[in-house]
N, C-alpha and C positions, 0 to 999 in steps of 0.2 A: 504494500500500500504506500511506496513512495516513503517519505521521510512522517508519516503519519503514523503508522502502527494500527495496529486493530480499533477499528471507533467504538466497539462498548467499551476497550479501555480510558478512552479520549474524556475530556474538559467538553462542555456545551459548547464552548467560542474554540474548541477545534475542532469539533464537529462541522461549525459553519463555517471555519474557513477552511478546512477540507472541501465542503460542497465546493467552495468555489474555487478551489486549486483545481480539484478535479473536472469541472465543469470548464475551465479556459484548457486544460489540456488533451481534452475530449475537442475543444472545438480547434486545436492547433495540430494535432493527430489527422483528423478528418481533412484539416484543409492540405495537409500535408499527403494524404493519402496512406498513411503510412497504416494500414489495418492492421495488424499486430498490437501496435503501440494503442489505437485508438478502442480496437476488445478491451484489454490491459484497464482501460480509464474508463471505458463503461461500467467494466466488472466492479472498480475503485467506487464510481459515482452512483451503484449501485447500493453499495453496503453504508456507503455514507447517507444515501438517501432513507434507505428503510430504517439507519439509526434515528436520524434526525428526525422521523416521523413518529418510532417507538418515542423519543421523549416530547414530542408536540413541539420541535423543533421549526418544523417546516410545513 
């Protein structure tokens, strides 16, 4: 997960700034074409997503 670590381990305010690491590297992936890298940051913007929402995060 990048320099984040597991999000249940994570603080609320790295939670949401995970979303948004992950969501600009998701859209710099993509524009890059690079799908490997751009899976990789879905999967990331995934786990950050369902955390964020288990705490009413998002």
């Amino acid at each position: 997960m990048g320099n984040f670590g597991v999000p249940a381990d994570l603080s609320d305010d790295e939670i949401v700034e995970g979303l948004y690491f992950w969501r600009n590297r998701l859209r710099h992936f993509a524009s890059e074409g690079d799908t490997d890298a751009e899976e990789e940051a879905r999967a990331a913007l995934e786990q950050f997503t369902s955390e964020a929402q288990r705490r009413g995060l998002h």
